[in-house]
N, C-alpha and C positions, 0 to 999 in steps of 0.2 A: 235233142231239140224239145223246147217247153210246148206242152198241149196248149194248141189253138184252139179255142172253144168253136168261135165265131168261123173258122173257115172248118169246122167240124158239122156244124149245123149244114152251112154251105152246099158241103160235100155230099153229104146225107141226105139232104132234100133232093138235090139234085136226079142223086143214086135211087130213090123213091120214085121218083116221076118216072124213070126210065122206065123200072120194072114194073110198076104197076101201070102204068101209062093212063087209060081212062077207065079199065076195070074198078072194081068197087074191094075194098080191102078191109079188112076187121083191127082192130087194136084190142088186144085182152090188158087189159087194165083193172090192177086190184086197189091202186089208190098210194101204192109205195112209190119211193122216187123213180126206181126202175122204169116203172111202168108209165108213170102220169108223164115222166119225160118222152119218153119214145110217143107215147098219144099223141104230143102237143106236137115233138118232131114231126112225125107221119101225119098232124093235121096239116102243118106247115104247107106239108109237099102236097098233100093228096086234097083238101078243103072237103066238098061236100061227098065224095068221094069215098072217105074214110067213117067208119063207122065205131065206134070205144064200145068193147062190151064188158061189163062187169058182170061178173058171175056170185051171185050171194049165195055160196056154199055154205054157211051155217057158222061158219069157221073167223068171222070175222070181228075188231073192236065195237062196242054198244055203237050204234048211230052210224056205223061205216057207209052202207052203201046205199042209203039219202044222200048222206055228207057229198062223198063222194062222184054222182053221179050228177047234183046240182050242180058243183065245181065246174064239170067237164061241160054239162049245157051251156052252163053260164059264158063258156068262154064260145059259146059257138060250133063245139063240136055234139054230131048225133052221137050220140050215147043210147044204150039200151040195156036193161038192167034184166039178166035172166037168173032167174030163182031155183035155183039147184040142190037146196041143201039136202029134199031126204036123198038125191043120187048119193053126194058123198058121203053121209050119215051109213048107207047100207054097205057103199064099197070099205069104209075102215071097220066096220062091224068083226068083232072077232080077233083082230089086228095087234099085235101089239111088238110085235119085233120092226125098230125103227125103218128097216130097208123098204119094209114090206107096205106098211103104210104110206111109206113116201112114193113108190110105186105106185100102191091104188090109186091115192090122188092125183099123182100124173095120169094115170088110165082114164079117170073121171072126167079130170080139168078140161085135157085134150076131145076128149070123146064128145061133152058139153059145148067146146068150140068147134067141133066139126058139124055137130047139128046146126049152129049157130050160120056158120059157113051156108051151109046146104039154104036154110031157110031165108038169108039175107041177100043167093046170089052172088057172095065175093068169091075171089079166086084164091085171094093170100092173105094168111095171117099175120101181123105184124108184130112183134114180141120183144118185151126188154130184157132178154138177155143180158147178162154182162160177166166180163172176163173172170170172176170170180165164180160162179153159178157153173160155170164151164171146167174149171180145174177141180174144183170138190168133188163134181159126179164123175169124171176124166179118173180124178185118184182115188178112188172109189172111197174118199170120205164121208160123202155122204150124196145118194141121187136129189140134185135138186129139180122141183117139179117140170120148168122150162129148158132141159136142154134132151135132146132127143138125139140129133144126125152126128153130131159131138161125139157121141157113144154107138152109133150103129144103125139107130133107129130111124128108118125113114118115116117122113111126117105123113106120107099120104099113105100110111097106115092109118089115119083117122083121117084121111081128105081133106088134107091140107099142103100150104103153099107156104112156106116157114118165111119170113125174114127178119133180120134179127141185128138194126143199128148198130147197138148198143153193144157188141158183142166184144166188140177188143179194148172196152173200156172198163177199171175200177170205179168205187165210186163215188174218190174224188173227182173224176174227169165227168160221171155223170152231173155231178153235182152244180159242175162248171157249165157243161151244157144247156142244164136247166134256166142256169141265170143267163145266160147268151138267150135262152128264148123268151126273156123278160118272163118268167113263173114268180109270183112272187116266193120269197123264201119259206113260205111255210109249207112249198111244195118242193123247193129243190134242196132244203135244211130237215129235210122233215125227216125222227130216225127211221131205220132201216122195218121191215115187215115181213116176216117171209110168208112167201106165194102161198101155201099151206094155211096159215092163219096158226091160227091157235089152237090148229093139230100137233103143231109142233114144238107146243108146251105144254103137250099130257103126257105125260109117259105114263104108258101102259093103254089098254084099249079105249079111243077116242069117242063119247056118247054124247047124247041133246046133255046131258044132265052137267056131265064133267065138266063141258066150254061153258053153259050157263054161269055156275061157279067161278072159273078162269075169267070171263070177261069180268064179272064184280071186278075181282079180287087187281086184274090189270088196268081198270080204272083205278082204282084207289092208288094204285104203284105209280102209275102215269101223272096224275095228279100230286100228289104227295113230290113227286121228283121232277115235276116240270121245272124249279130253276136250279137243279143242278144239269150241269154240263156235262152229256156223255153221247157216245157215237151210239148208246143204242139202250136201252132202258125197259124189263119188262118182270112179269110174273108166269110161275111154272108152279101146276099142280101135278105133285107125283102121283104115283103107283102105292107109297107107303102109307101107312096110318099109325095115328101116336095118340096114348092116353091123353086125356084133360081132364079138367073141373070143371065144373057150370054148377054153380048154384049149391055147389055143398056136396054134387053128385058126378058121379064118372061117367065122361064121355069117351068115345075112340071114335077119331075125327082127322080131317084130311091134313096134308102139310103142304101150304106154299112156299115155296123157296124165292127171295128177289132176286133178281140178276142183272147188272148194271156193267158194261164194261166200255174203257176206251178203246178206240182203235182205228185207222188211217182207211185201210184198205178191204177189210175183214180176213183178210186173210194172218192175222194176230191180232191178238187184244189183250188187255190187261184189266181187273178189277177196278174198277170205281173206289175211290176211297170216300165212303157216303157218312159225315155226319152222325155220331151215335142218335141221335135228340131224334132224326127224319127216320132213322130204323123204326127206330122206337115208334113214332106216329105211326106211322106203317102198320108195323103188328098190332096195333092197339084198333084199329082203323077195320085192317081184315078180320081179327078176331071177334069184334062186337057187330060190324053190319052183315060176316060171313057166318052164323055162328057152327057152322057142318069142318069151321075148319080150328085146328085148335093148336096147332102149330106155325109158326113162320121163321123162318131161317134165309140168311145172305151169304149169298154164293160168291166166295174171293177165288174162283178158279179162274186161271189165266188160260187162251190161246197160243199155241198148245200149254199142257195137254188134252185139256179141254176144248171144245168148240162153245162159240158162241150160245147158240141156241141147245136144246136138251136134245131132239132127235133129227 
């Protein structure tokens, strides 16, 4: 049977009201589809009720959580913007094996919304999990930050009341949802983000200094590749470093890698076939306004055996 958007809304608001009836409930919202969908769902049901928290962990694109947090006003929901970052800046300190970092910032994320909790009076948190998020951490490919009871963990280990819409859906069907709640498309089209931010395209130990760098460098990517068409488009600074030139003289400086790939569900994907001419801009683009980086390289790995994102 084809997914009904409109009686998935339905259902879900419904399912909303019940559980939370007239208590006061949180939405953690980082600004991805995931999340701004389930906000708008859970404002649906709950109104003034409902509270959007973004959490500015340090870890996010230039201008995010302004952008962001206008968005959510604008449409009428309370939003409250809690500023977290040196928490998670101390918890990845040191860090550099993927599992482990993705841990901490689950530990942080959660730990952050339970204060949150505590302080605003809600009972339950509301969360856009979705059916993909749930099988990665499940197959132990990779923990992603939002699933907990999925794997063991009860939520009111950090004082909380878990629910989680979005849970039996990919995210073509969020996508669908999105526009059954009239978002416009630059909210339910918009590509994919993981919850971690742009922790999770450093490889090797996560600093102020390293994201600094990444956000430039994933502006420039973002920009440069806005009209081509792909399910998900972004930049990744490694762990290695590679000779250059500057000026007549040798430098040893960082390497960006781009990474562009199609794909439906995320659970596969395939490489972008990007243009040599936009590479090109690309590297010329990060190399001159980045100068600490002196390398740029484009990532033709497919899903599998690769994943999408680096860790």
């Amino acid at each position: 049977m084809a997914f009904n958007a409109q009686n998935f809304v339905t259902e879900k608001t419904r399912e909303i009201k019940s559980q939370v009836g007239n208590d006061t409930a949180l939405c953690a919202t980082s600004g991805g589809v995931d999340s701004m969908v389930c906000a708008f769902l859970a404002h649906r049901a709950l109104g003034r009720n409902l509270i959007a928290v973004f959490i500015d962990d340090g870890l996010m694109r230039e201008g995010e959580p302004k952008k962001v947090t206008s968005l959510l006003r604008s449409r009428g929901i309370r939003t409250v913007l809690v500023r977290a970052s040196n928490g998670f800046f101390r918890a990845l300190k040191g860090k550099e094996d993927p599992e482990d970092m993705r841990k901490a910032f689950r530990d942080t994320f959660y730990e952050t919304l339970g204060k949150a909790v505590r302080k605003y009076g809600a009972k339950y948190l509301i969360q856009g999990t979705i059916a993909a998020d749930v099988i990665e951490t499940k197959g132990k490919i990779k923990s992603q930050h939002n699933v907990l009871a999925q794997i063991g963990i009860n939520p009111r280990r950090y004082g909380l009341n878990v629910i989680e819409p979005l849970a039996t859906l990919f995210k073509p069907d969020v996508r669908k949802v999105g526009k059954a709640l009239r978002l416009p498309s630059t909210i339910h089209q918009r590509m994919p983000f993981p919850g971690p931010g742009l922790a999770t395209r450093v490889v090797g130990e996560v600093t102020p200094a390293k994201v600094r760098l990444l956000r430039k460098a994933t502006s420039i990517v973002e920009r440069e590749m806005r009209n081509i068409k792909a399910f998900q488009t972004f930049a990744v600074l490694l762990d290695d470093r590679a000779t250059g030139v500057r000026k007549g003289k040798r430098s040893f400086g960082n390497i960006i890698v781009v990474r562009s790939v199609q794909s439906k569900n995320a659970m596969t994907a395939s490489p972008t076939r990007v243009p040599y001419a936009v590479l090109e801009r690309i590297q010329k683009k990060i190399t001159s306004q980045i100068p600490a980086v002196t390398k740029v390289l484009y990532d033709i790995s497919p899903k599998p055996p690769s994943t999408i994102e680096y860790i």
